[in-house]
N, CA, C and O atoms as CSV, one atom per row, in Angstrom:
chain,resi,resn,atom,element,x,y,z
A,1,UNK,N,N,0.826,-1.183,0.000
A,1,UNK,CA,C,0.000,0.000,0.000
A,1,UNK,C,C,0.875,1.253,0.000
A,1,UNK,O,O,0.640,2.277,-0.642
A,2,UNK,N,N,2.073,1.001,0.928
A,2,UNK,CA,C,2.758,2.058,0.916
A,2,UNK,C,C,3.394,3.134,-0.437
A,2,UNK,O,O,3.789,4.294,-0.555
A,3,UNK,N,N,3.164,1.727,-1.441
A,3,UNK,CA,C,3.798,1.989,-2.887
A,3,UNK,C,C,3.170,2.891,-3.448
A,3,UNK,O,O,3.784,3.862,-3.890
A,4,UNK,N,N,1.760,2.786,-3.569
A,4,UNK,CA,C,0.405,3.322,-4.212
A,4,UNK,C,C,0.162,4.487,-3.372
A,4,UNK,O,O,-0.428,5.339,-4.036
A,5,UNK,N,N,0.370,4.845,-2.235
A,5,UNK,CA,C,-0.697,5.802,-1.442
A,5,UNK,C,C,0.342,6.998,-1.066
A,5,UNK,O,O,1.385,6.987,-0.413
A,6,UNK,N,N,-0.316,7.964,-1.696
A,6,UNK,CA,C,0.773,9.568,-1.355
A,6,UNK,C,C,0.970,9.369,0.214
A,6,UNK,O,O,0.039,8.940,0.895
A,7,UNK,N,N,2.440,9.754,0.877
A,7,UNK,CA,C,2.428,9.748,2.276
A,7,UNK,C,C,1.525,10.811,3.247
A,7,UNK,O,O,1.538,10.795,4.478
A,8,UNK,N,N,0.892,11.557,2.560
A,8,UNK,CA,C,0.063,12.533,4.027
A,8,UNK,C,C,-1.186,11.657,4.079
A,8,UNK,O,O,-1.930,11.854,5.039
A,9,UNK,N,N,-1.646,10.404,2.892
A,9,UNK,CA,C,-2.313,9.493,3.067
A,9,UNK,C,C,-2.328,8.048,4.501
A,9,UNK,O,O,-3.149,7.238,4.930
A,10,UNK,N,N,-1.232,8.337,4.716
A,10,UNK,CA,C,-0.708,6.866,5.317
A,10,UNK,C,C,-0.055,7.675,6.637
A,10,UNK,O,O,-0.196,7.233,7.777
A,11,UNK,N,N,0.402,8.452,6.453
A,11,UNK,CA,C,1.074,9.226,7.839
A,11,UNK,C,C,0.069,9.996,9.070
A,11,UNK,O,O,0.284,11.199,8.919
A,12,UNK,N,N,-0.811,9.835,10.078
A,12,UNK,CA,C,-1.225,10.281,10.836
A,12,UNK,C,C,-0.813,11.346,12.376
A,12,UNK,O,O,-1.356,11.702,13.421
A,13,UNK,N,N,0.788,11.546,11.485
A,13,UNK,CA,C,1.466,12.257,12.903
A,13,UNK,C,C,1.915,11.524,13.603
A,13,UNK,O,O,1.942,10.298,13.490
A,14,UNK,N,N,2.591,12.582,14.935
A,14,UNK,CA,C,2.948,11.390,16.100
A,14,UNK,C,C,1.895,10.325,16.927
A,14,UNK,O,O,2.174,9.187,17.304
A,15,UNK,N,N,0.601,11.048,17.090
A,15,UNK,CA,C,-0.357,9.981,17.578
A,15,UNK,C,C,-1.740,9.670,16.546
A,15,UNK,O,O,-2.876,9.385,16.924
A,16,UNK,N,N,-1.320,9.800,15.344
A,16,UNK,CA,C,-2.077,9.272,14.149
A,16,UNK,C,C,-3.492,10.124,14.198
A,16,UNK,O,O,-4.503,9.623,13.706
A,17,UNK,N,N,-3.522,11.348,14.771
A,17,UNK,CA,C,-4.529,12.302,14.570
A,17,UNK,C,C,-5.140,13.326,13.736
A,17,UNK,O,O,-6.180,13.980,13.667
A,18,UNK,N,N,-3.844,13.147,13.031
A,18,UNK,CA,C,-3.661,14.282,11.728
A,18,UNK,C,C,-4.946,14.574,11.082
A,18,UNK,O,O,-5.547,15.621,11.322
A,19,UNK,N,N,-5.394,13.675,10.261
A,19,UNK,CA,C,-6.345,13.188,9.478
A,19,UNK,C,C,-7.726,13.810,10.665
A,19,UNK,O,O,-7.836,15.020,10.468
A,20,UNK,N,N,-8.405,13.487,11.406
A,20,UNK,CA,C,-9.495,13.890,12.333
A,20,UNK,C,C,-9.403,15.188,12.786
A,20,UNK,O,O,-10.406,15.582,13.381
A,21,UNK,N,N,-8.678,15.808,12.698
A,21,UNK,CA,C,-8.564,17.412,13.343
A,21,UNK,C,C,-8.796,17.991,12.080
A,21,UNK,O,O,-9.770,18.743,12.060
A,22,UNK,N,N,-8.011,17.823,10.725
A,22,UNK,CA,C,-8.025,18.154,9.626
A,22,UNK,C,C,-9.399,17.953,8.973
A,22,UNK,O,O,-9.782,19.079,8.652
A,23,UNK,N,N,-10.403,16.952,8.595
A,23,UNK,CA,C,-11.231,16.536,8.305
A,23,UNK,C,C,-12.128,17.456,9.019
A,23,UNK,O,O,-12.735,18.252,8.302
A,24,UNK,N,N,-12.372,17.519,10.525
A,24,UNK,CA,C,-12.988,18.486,11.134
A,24,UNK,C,C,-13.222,20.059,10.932
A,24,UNK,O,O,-14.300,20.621,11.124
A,25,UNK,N,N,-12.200,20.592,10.572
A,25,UNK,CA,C,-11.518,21.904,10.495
A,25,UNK,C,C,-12.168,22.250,9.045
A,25,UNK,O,O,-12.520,23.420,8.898
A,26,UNK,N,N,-12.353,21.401,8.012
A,26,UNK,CA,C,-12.732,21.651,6.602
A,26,UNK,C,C,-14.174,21.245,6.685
A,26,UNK,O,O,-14.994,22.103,6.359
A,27,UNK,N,N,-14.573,20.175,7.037
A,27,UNK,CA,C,-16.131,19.751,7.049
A,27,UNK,C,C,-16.790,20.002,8.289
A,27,UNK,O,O,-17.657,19.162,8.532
A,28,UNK,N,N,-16.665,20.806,9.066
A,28,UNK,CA,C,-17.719,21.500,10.051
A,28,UNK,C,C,-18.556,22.383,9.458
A,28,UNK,O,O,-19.781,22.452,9.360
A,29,UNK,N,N,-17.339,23.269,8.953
A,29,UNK,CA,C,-18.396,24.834,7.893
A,29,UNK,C,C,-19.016,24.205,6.531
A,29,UNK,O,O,-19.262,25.120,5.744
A,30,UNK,N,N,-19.317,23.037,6.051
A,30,UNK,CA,C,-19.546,22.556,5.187
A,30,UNK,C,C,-21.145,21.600,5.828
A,30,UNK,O,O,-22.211,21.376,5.255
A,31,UNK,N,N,-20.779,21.327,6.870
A,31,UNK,CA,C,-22.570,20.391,7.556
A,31,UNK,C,C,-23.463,21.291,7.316
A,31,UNK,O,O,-23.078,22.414,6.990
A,32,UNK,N,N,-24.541,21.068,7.398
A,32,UNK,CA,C,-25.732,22.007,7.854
A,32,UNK,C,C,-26.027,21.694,9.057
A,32,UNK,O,O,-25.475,20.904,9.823
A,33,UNK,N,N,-27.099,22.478,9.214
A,33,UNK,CA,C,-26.948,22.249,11.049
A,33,UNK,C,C,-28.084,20.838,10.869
A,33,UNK,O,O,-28.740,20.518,9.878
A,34,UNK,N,N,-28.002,20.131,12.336
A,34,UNK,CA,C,-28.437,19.012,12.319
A,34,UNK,C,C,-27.379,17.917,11.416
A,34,UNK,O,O,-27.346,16.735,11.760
A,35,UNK,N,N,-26.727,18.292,10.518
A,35,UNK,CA,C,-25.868,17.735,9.702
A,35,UNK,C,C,-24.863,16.637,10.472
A,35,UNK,O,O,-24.229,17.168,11.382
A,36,UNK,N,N,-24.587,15.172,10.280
A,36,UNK,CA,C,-23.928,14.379,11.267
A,36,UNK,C,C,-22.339,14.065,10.438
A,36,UNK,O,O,-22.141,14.046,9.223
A,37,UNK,N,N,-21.655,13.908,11.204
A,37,UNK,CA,C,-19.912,13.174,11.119
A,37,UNK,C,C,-19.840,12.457,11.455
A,37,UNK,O,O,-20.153,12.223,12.622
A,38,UNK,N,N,-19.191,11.288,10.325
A,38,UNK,CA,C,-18.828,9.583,11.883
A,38,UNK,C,C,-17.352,9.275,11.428
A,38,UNK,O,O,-16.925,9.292,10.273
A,39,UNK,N,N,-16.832,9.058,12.309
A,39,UNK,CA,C,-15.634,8.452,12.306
A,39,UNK,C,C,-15.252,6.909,12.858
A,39,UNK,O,O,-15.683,6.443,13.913
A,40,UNK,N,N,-14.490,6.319,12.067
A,40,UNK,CA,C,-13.541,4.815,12.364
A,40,UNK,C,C,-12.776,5.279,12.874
A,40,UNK,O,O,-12.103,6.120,12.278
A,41,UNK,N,N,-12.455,4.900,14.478
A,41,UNK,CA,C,-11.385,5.210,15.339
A,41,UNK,C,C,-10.703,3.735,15.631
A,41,UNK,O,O,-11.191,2.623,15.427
A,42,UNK,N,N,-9.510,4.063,16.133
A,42,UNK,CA,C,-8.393,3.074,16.399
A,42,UNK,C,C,-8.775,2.556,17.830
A,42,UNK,O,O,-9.841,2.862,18.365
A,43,UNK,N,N,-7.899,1.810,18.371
A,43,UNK,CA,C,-8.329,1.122,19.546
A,43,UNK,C,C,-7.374,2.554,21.074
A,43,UNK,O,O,-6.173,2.809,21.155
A,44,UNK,N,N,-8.241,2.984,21.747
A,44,UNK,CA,C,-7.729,3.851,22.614
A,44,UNK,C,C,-7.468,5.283,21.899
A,44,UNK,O,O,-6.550,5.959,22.364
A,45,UNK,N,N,-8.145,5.753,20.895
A,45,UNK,CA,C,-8.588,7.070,20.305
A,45,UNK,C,C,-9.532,7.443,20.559
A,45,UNK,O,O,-9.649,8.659,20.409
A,46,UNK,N,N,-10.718,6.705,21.067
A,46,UNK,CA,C,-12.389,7.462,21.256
A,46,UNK,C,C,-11.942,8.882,21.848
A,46,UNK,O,O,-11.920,9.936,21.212
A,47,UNK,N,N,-11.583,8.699,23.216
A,47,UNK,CA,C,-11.778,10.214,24.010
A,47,UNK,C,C,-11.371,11.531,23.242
A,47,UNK,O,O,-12.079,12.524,23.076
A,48,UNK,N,N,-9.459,11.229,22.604
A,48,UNK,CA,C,-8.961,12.214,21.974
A,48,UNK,C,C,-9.692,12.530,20.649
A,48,UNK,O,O,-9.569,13.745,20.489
A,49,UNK,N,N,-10.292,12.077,19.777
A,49,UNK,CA,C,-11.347,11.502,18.579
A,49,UNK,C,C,-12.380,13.321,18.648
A,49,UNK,O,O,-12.545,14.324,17.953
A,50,UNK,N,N,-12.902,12.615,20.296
A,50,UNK,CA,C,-14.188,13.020,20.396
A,50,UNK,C,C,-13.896,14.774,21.207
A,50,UNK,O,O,-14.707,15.699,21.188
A,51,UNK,N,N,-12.932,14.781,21.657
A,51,UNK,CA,C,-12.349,16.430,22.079
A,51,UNK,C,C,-11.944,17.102,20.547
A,51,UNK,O,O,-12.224,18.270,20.275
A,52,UNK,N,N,-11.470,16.479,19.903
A,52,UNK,CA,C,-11.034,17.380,18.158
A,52,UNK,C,C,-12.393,17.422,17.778
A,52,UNK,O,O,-12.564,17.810,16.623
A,53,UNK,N,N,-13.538,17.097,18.501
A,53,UNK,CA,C,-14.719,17.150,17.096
A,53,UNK,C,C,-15.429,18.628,18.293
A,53,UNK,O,O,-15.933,19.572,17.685
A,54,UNK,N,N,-15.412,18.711,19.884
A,54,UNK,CA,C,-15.703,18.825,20.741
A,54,UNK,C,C,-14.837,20.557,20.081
A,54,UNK,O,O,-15.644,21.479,20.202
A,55,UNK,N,N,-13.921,20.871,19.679
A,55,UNK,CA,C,-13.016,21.798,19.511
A,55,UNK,C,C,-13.510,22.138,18.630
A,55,UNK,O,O,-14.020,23.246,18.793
A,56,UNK,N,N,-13.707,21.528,17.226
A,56,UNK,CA,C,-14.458,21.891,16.242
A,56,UNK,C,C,-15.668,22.539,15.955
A,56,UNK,O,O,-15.882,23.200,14.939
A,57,UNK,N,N,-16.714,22.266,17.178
A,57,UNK,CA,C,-18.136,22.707,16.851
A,57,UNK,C,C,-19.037,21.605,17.342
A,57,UNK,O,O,-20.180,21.917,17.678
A,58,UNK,N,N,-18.687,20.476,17.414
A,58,UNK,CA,C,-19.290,19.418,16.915
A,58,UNK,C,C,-20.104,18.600,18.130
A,58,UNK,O,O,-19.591,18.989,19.179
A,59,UNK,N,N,-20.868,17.896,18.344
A,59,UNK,CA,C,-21.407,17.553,19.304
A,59,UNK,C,C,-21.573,15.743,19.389
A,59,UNK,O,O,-22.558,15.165,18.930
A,60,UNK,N,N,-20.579,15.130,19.966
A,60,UNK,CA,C,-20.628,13.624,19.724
A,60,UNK,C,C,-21.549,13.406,20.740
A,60,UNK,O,O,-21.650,13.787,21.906
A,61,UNK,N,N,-22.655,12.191,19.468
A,61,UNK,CA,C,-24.020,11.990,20.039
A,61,UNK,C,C,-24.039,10.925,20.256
A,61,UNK,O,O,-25.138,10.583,20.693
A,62,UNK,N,N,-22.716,9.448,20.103
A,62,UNK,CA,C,-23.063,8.424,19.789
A,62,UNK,C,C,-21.519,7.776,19.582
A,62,UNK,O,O,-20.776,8.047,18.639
A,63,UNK,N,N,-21.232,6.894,20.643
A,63,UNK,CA,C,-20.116,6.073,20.559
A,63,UNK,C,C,-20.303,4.224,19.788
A,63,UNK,O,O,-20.255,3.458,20.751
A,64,UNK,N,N,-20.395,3.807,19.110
A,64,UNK,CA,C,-20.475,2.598,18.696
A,64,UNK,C,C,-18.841,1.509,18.989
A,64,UNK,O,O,-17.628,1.463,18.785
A,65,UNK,N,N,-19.911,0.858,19.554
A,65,UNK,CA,C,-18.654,-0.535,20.439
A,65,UNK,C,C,-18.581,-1.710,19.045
A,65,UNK,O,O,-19.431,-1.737,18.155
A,66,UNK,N,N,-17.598,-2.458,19.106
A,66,UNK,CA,C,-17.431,-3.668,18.196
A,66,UNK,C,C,-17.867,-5.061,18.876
A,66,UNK,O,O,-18.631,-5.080,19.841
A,67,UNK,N,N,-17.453,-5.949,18.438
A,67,UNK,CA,C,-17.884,-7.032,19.204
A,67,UNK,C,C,-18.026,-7.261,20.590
A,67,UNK,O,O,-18.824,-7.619,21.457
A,68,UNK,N,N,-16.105,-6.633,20.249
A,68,UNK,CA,C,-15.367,-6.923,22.089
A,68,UNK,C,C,-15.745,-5.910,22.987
A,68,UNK,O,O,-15.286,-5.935,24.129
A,69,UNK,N,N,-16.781,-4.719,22.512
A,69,UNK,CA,C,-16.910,-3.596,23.558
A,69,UNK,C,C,-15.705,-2.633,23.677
A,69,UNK,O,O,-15.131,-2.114,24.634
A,70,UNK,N,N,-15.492,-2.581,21.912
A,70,UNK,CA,C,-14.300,-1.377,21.983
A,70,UNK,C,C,-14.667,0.170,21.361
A,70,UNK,O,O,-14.991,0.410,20.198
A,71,UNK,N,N,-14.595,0.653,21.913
A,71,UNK,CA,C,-15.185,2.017,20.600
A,71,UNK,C,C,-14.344,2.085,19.414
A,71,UNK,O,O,-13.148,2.233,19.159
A,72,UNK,N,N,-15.736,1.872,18.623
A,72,UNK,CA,C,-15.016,1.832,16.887
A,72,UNK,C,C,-15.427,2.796,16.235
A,72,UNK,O,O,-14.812,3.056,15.200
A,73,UNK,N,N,-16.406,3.508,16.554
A,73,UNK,CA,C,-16.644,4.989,15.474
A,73,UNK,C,C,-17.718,5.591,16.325
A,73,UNK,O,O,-18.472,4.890,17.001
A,74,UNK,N,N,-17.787,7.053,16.278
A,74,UNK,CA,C,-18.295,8.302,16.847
A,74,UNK,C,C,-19.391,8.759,15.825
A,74,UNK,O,O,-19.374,8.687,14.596
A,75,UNK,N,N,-20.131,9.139,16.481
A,75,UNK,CA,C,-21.145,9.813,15.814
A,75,UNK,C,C,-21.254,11.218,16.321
A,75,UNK,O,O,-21.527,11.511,17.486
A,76,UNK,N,N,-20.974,12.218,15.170
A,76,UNK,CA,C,-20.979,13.430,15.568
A,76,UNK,C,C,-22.374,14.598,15.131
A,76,UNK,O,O,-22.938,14.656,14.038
A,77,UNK,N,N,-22.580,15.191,16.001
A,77,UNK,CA,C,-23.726,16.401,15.146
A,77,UNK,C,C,-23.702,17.786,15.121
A,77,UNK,O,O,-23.493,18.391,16.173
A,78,UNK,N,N,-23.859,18.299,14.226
A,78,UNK,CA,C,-23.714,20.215,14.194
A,78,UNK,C,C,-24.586,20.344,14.721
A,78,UNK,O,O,-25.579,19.777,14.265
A,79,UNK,N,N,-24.719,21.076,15.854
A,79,UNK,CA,C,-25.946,21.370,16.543
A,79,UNK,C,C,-25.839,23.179,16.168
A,79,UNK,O,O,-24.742,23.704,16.357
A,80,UNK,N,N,-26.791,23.895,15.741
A,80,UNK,CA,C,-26.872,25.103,15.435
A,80,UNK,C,C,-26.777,26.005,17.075
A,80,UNK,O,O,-27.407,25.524,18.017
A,81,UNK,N,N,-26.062,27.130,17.255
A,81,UNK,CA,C,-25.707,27.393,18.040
A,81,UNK,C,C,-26.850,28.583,18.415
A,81,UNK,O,O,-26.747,29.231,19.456
């Protein structure tokens, strides 16, 4: 994959956050209000995940667990202010 995929693709920083702060920062002013965000998080990212969306605007409404009871993706909402 590494071959094929530009590196700001594959590189997430020192704690692989890059990508979620960034994503946030461009698609907040782009939701409408009521408008939702979800994210695939890593194993021990929920909290930090959910403060970059929390910084952003964003209002996480909804943690989803995997089999094992791990948080695997956030559900976020523009709530109009």
């Amino acid at each position: 994959m590494r071959d094929y995929e530009p590196r700001n693709a594959l590189d997430g920083g020192k704690n692989g956050l890059i990508f979620y702060r960034r994503i946030c920062e461009e698609w907040v002013q782009l939701l409408n209000d009521f408008g939702y965000l979800v994210f695939e998080c890593g194993i021990g990212q929920s909290g930090e995940i959910e403060e970059i969306g929390r910084q952003a605007g964003l209002t996480p409404i909804e943690s989803v667990k995997d089999t094992l009871g791990i948080d695997r993706a956030i559900v976020f909402q523009k709530k109009p202010y």
